[in-house]
C-alpha positions as CSV (number, residue, x, y, z in Angstrom):
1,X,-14.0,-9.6,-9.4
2,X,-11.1,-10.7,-11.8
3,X,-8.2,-8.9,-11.7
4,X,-7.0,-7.0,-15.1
5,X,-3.6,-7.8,-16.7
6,X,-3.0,-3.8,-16.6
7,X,-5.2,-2.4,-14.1
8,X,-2.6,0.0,-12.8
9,X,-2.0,1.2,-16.0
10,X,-6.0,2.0,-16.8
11,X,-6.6,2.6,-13.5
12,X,-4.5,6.0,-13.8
13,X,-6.1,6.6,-17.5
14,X,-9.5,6.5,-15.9
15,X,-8.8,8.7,-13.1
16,X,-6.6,11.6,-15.7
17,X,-9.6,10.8,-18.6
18,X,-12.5,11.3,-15.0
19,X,-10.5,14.7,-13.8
20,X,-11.1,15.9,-18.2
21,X,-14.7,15.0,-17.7
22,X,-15.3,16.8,-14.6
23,X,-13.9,20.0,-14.7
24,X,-14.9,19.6,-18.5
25,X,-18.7,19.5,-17.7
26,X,-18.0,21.9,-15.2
27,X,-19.0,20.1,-11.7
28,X,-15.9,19.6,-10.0
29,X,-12.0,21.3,-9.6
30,X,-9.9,18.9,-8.6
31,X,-6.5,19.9,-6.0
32,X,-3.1,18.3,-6.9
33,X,-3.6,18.0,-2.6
34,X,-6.6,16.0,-3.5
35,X,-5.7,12.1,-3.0
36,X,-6.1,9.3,-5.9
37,X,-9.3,7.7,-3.3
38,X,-10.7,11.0,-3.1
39,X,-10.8,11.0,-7.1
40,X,-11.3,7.6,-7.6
41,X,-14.6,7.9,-5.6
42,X,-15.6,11.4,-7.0
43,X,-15.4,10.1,-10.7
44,X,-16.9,6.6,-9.4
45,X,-20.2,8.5,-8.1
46,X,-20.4,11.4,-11.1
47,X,-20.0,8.5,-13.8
48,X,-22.7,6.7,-12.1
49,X,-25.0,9.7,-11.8
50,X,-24.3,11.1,-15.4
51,X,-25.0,7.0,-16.0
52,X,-21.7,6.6,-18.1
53,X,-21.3,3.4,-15.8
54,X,-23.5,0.9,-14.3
55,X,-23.5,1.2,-10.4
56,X,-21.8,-1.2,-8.1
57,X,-25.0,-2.7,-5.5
58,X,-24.9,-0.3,-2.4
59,X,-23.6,-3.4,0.0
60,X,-20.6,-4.4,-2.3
61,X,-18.8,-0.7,-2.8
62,X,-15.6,-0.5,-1.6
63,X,-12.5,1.5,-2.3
64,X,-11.3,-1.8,-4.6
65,X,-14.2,-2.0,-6.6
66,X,-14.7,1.5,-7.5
67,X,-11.3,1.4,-8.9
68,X,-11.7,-1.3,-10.9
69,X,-15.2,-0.4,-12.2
70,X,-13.0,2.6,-13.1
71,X,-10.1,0.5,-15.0
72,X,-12.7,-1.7,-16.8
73,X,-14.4,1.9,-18.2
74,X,-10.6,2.9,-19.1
75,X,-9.9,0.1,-20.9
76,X,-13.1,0.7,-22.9
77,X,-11.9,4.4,-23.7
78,X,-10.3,5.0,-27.6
């Protein structure tokens, strides 16, 4: 997994533009208590279902790779 230049940077677009398609299709309410892991997974798993994103293999998901599975689909956002 290669690091991106500005991974921080997409990383927070992708979990702001993830809380919009959530609570936009109506399946989640995120907390401002909520933590940025809880979100990152919760957006990882409903992209994955709604098959915005291709899933990470079962035995290779961690907290890391979600996020930058996230960053990459960011970065790919107009």
């Amino acid at each position: 997994m290669k690091k991106m230049k500005n991974e921080k940077e997409m990383l927070k677009k992708a979990i702001t533009e993830g809380v919009k398609y959530g609570e936009k299709r109506g399946v989640v309410e995120f907390e401002p208590t909520d933590s940025a892991h809880e979100k990152v997974e919760y957006i990882y798993r409903l992209l994955v279902h709604d098959k915005v994103i291709q899933p990470i293999p079962e035995d290779q998901i961690s907290q890391k790779s979600m996020m930058h599975k996230l960053a990459i689909w960011a970065s790919k956002l107009p």
